[in-house]
LOLUM-758324 format. One record per residue: residue in three letters; y, z, x of N, C-alpha, C, CB in turn. Coordinates in steps of 0.05 Angstrom, whole numbers, padded with zeros to 5 digits, always signed. Atoms other than C-alpha are relative to their C-alpha. Glycine has a CB too. Layout:
BEGIN
ALAYZXYZXYZXYZX
...
This chain:
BEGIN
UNK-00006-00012-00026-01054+00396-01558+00029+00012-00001-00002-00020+00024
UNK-00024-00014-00002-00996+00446-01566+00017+00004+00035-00010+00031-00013
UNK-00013-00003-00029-00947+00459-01512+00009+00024+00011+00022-00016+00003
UNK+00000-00018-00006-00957+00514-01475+00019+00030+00010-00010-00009+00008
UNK-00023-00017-00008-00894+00539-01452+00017-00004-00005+00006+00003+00017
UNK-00025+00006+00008-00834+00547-01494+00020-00016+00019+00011+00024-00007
UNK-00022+00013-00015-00782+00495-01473+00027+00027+00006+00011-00030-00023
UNK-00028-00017+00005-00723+00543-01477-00012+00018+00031+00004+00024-00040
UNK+00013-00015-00021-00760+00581-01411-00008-00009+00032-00023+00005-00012
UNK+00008+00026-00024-00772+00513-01373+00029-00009+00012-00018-00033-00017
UNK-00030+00011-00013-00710+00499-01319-00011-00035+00005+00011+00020+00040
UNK+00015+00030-00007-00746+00443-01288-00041-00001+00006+00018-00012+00035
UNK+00018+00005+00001-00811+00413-01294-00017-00027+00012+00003+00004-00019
UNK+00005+00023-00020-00858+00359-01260-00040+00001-00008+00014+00011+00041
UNK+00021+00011+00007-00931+00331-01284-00015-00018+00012+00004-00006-00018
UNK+00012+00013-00013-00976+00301-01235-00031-00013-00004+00003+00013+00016
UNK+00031-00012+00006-01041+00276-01257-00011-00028+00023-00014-00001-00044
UNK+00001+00021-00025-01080+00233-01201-00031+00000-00002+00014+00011+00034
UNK+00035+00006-00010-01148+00194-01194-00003-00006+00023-00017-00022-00012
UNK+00011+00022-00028-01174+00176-01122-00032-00007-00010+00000+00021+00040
UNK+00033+00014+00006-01238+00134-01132-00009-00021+00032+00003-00029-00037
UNK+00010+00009-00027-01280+00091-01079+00026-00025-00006-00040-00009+00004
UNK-00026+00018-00003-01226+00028-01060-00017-00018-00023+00010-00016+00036
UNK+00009+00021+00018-01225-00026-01112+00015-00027+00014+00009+00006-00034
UNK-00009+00031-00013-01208-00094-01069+00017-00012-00022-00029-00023+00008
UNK-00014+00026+00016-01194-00134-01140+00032+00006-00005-00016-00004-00034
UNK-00031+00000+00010-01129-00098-01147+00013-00002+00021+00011+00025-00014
UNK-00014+00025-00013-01102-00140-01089+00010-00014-00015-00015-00018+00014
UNK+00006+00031+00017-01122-00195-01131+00024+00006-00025-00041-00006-00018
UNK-00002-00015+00024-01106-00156-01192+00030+00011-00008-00020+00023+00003
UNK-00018-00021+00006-01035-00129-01183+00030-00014-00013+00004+00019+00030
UNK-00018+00014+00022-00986-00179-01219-00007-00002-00021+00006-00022+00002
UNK+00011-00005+00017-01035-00181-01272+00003+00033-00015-00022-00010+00008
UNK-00007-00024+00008-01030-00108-01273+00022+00009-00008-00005+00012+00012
UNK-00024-00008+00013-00965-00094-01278+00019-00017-00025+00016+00002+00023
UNK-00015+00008+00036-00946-00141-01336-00016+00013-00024-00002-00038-00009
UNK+00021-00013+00018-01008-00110-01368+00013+00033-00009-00033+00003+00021
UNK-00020-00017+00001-00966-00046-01358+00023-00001-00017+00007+00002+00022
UNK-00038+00002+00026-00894-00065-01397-00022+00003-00023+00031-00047-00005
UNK-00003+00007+00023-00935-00071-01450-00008+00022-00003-00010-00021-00011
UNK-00003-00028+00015-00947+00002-01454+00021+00015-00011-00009+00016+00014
UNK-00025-00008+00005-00883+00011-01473+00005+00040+00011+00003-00007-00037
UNK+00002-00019-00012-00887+00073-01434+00028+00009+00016-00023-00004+00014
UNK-00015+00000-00025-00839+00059-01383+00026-00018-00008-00018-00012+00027
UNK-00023+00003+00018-00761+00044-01414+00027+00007+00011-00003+00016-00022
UNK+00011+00024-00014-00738+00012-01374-00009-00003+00024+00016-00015+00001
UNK+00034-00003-00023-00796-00018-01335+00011-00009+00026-00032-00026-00010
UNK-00008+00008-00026-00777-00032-01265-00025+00011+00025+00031+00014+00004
UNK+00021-00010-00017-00829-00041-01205+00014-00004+00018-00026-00011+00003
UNK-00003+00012-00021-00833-00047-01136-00035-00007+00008+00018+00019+00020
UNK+00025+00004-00005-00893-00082-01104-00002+00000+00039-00008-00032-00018
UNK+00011+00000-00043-00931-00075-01024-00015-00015+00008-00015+00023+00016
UNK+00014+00025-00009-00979-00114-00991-00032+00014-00008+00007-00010+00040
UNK+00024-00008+00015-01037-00070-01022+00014+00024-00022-00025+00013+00024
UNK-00009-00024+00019-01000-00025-01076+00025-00005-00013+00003+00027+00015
UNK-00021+00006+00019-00946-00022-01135+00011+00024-00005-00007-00014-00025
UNK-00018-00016+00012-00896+00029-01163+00020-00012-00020+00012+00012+00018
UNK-00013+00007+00022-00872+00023-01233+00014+00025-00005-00018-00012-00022
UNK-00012-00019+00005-00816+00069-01261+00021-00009-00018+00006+00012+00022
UNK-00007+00008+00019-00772+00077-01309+00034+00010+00001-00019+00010-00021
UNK-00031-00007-00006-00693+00081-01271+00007-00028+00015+00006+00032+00021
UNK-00006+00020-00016-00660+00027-01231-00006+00006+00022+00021-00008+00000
UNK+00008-00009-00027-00669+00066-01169-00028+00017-00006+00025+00018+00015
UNK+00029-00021+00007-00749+00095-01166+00009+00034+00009-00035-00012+00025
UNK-00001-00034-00008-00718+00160-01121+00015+00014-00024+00019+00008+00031
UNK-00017-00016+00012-00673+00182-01186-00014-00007-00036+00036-00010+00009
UNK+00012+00004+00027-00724+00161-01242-00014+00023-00003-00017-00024-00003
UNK+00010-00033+00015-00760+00211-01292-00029-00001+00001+00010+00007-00038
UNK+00027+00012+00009-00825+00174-01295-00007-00014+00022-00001-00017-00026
UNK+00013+00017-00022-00867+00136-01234-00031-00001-00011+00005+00015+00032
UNK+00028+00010+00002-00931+00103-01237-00015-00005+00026+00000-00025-00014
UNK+00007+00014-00030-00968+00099-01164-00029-00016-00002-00003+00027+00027
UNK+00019+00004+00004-01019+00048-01160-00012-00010+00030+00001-00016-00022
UNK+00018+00005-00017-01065+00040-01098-00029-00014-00001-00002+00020+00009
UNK+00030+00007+00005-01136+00007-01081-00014+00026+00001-00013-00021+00023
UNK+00015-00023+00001-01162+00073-01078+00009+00031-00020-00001+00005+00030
UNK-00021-00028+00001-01108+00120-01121+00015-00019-00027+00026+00010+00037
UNK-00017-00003+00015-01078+00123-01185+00014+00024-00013-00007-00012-00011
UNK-00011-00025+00003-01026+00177-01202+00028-00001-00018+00005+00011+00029
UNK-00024+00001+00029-00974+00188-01269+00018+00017+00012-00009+00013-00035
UNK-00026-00024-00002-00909+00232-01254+00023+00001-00021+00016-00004+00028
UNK-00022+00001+00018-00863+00253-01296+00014+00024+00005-00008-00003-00030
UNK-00024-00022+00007-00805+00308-01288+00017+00009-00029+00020-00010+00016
UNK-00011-00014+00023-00779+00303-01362-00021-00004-00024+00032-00012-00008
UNK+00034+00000+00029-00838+00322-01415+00009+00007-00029-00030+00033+00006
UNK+00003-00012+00038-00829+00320-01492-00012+00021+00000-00017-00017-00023
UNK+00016-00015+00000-00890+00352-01493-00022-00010+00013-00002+00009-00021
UNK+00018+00001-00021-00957+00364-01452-00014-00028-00017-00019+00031+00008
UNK+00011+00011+00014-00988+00323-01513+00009-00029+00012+00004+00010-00026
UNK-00007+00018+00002-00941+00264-01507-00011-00011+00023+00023-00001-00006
UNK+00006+00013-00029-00945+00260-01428-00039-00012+00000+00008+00033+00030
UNK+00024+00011-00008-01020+00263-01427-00012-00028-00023-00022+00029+00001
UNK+00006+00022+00019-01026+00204-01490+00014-00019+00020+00014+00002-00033
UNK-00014+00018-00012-00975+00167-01439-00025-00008+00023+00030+00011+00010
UNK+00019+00002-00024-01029+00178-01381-00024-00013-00016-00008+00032+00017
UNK+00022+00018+00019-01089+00147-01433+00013-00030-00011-00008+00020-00031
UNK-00013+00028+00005-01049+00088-01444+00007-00014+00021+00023+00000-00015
UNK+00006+00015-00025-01035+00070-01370-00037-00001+00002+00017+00018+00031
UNK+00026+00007-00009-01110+00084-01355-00017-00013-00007-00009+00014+00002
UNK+00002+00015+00016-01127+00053-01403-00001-00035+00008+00018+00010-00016
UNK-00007+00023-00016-01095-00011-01381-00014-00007+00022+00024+00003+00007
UNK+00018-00001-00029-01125-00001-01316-00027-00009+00005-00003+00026+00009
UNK+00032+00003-00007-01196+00001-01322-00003-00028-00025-00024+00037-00009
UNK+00007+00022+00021-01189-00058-01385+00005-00028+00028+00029+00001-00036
UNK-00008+00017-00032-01155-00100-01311-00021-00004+00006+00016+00013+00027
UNK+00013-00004-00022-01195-00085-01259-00028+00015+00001+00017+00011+00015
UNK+00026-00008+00007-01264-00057-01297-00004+00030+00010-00021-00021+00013
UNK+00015-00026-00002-01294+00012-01282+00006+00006+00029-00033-00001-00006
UNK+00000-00006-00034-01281+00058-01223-00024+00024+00005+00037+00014+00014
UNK+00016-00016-00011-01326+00103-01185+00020+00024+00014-00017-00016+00019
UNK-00021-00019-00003-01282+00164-01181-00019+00022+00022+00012+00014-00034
UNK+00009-00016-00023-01280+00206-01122+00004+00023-00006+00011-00004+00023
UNK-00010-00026+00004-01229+00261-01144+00026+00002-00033+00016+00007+00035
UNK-00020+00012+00029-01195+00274-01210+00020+00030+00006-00022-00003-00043
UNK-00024-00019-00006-01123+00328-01201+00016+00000-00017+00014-00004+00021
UNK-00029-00009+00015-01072+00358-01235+00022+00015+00014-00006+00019-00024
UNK-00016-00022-00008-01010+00387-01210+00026-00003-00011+00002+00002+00029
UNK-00036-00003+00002-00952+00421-01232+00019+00021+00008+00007-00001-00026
UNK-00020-00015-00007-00894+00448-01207+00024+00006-00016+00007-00009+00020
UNK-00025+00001+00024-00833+00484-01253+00012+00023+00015-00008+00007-00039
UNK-00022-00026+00004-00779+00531-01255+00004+00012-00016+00023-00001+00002
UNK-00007-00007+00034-00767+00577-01311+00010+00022+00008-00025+00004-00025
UNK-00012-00015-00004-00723+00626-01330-00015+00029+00002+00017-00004-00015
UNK+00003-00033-00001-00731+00699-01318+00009+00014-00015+00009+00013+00019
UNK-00018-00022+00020-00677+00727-01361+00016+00016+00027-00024+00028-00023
UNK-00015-00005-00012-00649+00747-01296+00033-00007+00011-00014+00001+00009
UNK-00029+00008-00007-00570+00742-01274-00001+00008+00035+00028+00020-00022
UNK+00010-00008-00025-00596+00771-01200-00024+00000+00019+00003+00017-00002
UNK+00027+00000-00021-00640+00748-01147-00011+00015+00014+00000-00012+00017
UNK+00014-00016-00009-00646+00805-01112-00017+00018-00022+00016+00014+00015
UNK+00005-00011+00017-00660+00851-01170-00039-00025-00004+00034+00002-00025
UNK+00018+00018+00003-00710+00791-01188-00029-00004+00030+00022-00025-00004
UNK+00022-00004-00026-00745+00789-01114-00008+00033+00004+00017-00012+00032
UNK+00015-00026+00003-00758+00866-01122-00013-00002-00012+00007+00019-00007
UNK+00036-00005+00019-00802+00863-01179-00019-00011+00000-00005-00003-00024
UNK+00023+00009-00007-00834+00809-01150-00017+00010+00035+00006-00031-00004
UNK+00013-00019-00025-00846+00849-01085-00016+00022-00012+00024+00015+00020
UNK+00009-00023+00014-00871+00906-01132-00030-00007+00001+00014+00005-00032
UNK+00025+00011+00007-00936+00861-01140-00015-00003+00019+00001-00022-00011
UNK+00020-00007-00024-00963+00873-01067+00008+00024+00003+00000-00016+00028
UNK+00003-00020-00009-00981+00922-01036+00026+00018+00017-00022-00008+00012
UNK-00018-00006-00014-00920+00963-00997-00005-00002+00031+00006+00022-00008
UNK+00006+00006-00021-00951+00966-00931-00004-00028+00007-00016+00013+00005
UNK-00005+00035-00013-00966+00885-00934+00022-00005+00005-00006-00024-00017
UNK-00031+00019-00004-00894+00878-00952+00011+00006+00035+00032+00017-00028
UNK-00019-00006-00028-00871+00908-00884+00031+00011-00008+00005-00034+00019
UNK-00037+00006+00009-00812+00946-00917+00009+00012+00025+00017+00020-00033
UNK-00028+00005-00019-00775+00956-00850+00007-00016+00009+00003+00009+00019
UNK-00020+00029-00002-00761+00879-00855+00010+00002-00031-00021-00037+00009
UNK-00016+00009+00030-00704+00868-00916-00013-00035-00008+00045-00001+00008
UNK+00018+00029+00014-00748+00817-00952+00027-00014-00010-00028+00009-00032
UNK-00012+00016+00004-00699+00754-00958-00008-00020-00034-00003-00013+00027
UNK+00011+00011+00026-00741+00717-01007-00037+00002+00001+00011-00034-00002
UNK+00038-00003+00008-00823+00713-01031-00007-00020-00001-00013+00011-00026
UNK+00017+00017+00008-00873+00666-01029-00032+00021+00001+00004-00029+00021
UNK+00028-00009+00005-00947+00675-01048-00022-00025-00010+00003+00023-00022
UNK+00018+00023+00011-01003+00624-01047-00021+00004-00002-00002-00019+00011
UNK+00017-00004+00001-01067+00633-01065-00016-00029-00011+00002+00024-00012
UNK+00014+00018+00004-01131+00588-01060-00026-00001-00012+00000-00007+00017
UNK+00028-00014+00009-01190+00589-01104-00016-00021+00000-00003+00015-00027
UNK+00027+00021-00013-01247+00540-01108+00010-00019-00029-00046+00018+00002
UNK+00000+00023+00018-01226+00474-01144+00032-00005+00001-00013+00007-00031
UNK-00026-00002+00009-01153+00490-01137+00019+00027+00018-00005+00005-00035
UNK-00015-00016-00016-01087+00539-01111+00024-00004-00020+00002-00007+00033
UNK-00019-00001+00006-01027+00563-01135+00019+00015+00013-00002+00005-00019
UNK-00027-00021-00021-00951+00585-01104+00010+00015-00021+00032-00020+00017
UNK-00022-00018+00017-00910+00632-01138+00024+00012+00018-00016+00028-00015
UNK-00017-00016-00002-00847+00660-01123+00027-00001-00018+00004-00002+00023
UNK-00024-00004+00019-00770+00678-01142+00013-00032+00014+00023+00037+00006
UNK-00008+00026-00001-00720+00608-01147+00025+00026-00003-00010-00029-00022
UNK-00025-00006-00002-00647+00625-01125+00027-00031-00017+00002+00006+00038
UNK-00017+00023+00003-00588+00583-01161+00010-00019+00018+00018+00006-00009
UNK-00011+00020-00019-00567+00555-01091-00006+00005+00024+00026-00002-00001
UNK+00009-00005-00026-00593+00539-01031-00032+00001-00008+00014+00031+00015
UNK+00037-00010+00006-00667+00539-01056-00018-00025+00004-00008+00011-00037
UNK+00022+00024-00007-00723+00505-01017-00018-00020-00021-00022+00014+00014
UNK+00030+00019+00011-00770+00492-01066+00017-00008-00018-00035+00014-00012
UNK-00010+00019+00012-00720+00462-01118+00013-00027+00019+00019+00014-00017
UNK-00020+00029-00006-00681+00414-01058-00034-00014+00009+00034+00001+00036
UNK+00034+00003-00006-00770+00405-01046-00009-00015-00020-00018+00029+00000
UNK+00014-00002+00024-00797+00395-01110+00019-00025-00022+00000+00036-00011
UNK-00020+00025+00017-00730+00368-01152+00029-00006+00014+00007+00010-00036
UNK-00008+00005-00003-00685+00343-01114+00021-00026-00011-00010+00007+00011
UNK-00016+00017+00023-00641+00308-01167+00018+00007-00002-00007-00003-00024
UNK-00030-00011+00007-00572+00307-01187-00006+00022-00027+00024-00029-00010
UNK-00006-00002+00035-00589+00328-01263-00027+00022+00000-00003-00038-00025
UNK+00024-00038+00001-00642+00393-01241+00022+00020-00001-00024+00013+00041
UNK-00011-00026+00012-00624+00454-01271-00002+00018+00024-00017+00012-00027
UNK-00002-00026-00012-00598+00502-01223-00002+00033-00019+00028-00004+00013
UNK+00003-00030+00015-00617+00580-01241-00017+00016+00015-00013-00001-00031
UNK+00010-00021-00015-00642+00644-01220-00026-00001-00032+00027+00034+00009
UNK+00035+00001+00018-00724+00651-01248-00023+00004+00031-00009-00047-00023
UNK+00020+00005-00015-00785+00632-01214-00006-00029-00002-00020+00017-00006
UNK+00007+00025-00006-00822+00582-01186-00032+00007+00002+00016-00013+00028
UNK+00036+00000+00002-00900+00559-01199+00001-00029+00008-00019+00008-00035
UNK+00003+00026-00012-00931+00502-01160-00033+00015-00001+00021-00011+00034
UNK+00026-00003+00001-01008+00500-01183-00016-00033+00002-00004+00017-00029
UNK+00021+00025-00004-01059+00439-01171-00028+00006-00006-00001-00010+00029
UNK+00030-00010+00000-01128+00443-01190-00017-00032-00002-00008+00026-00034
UNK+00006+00028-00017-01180+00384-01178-00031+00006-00015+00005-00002+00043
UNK+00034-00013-00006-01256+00376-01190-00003-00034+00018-00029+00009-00040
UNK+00008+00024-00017-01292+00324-01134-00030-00001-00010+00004+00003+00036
UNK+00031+00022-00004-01356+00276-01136-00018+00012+00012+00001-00027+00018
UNK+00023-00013-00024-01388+00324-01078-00029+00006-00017+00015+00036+00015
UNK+00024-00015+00006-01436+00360-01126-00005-00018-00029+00005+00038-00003
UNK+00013+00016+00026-01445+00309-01188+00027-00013-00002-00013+00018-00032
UNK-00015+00026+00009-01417+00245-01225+00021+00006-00009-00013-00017-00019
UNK-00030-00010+00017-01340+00252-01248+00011-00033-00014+00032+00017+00031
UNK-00012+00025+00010-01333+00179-01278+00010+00007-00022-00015-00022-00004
UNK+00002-00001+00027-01338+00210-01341+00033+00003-00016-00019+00026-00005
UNK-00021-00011+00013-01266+00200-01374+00009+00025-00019+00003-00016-00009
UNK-00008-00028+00018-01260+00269-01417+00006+00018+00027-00031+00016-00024
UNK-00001-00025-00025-01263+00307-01345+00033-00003+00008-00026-00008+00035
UNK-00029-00003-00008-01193+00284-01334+00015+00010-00018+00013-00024+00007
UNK-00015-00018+00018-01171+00318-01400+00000+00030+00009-00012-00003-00029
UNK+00019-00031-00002-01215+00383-01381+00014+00007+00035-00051-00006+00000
UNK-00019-00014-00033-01175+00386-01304+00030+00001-00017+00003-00031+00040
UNK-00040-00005+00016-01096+00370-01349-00003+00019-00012+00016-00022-00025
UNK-00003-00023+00013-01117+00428-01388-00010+00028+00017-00015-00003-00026
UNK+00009-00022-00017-01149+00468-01336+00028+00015+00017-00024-00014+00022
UNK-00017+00003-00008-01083+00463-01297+00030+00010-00019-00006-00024+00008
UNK-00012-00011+00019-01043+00479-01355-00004+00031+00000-00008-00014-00023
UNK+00006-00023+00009-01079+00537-01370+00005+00021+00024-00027-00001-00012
UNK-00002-00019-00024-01073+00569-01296+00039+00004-00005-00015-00019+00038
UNK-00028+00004+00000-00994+00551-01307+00015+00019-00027+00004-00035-00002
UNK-00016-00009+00019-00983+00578-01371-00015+00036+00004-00003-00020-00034
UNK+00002-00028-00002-01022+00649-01347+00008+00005+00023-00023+00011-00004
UNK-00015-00014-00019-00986+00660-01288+00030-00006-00013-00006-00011+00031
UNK-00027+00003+00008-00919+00640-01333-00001+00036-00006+00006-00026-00030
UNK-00001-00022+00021-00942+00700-01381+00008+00021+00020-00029+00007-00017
UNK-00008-00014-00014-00950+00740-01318+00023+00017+00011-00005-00008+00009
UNK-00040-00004-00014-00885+00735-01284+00018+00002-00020+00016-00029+00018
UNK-00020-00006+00018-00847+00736-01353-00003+00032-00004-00002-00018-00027
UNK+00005-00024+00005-00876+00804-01363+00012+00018+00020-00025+00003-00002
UNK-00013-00018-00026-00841+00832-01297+00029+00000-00007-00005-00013+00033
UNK-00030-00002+00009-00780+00829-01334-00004+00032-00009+00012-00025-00027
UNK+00005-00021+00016-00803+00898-01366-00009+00022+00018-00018-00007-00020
UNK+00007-00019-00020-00821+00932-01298+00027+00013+00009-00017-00012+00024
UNK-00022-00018-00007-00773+00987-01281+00005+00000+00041-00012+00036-00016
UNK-00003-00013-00025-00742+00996-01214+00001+00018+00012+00011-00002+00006
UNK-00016-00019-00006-00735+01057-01176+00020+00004+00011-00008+00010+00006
């Protein structure tokens, strides 16, 4: 599994992958057992939880709001995060080694919904946001834009069946969707763009237990991410008038 998008391109990054299934009661029972079952994925360095009165969070900082890595575990919900990725390869071998763990616990689930989402920043090659929010205004229509409002900034979301993606331009300061998205001391401020894609398949129309379907949504999700990268890198090469 190569990694799709040159690092050198990536400001900040963020890897969501998430099962909801029908509730599993035993991981009440189940959730001290679980989380020592956990250290031993050596995954998480160093392992630090917190536990609730039906749910756990494992992570891998002293404080969970300034860690790189979280684990959410629910009776109905399990979900991997990570903000700093070697590579797509490593993260998703990290996600087969919690799940792993999981279903060896607390036996087989009956999955409801299997998801991917990710949100990044990457560079543009730009030194100018405006310059940068023109060429991405260039990509509608002129009459949608409304040019007798001075467009401030862009967004664009589009929803398709299984899934949706945002796009717009990311300003070095002052920018929603980085104090949104990464709100960290140690996120890369920069002028680029911003992609926030999710894609999903549900239980509605047939069986999704099948573990390979959660490889076939991480790569599905990938693949929408790394062709709207190609996209928007290519608007570096559109002329202004």
């Amino acid at each position: 599994m190569e990694d799709n998008i040159e690092k050198k391109f990536i400001g900040n990054r963020r890897l969501i992958l998430e099962l909801r299934f029908d509730h599993k009661m035993i991981l009440a029972d189940k959730k001290g057992e679980l989380i020592e079952n956990l250290k031993e994925s050596r995954v998480f360095n160093p392992y630090h939880w917190e536990m609730g009165a039906a749910n756990f969070v494992v992570f891998n900082g002293t404080k969970k709001e300034d860690s790189s890595m979280t684990l959410n575990v629910e009776l109905n919900r399990f979900s991997y995060i990570c903000r700093k990725i070697d590579s797509v390869e490593g993260y998703y071998n990290n996600f087969k080694k919690l799940y792993d763990i999981l279903i060896r616990t607390i036996g087989s689930l009956s999955v409801q919904r299997i998801g991917c989402r990710i949100q990044g920043t990457y560079f543009s090659g730009d030194t100018s946001f405006q310059d940068l929010l023109k060429r991405m205004k260039s990509l509608m229509p002129q009459q949608f834009m409304l040019e007798d409002y001075s467009a401030m900034d862009f967004r664009f979301e589009l929803r398709y069946r299984n899934g949706m993606y945002i796009i717009g331009p990311v300003n070095e300061k002052n920018e929603p969707f980085m104090m949104e998205a990464f709100p960290y001391v140690d996120s890369v401020k920069h002028i680029g763009f911003a992609i926030d894609t999710d894609n999903y398949i549900t239980n509605e129309v047939q069986n999704i237990d099948d573990e390979k379907l959660i490889k076939s949504v991480f790569m599905a999700s990938l693949s929408v991410e790394k062709q709207l990268f190609s996209n928007l890198i290519a608007l570096k090469d559109v002329k202004q008038a």
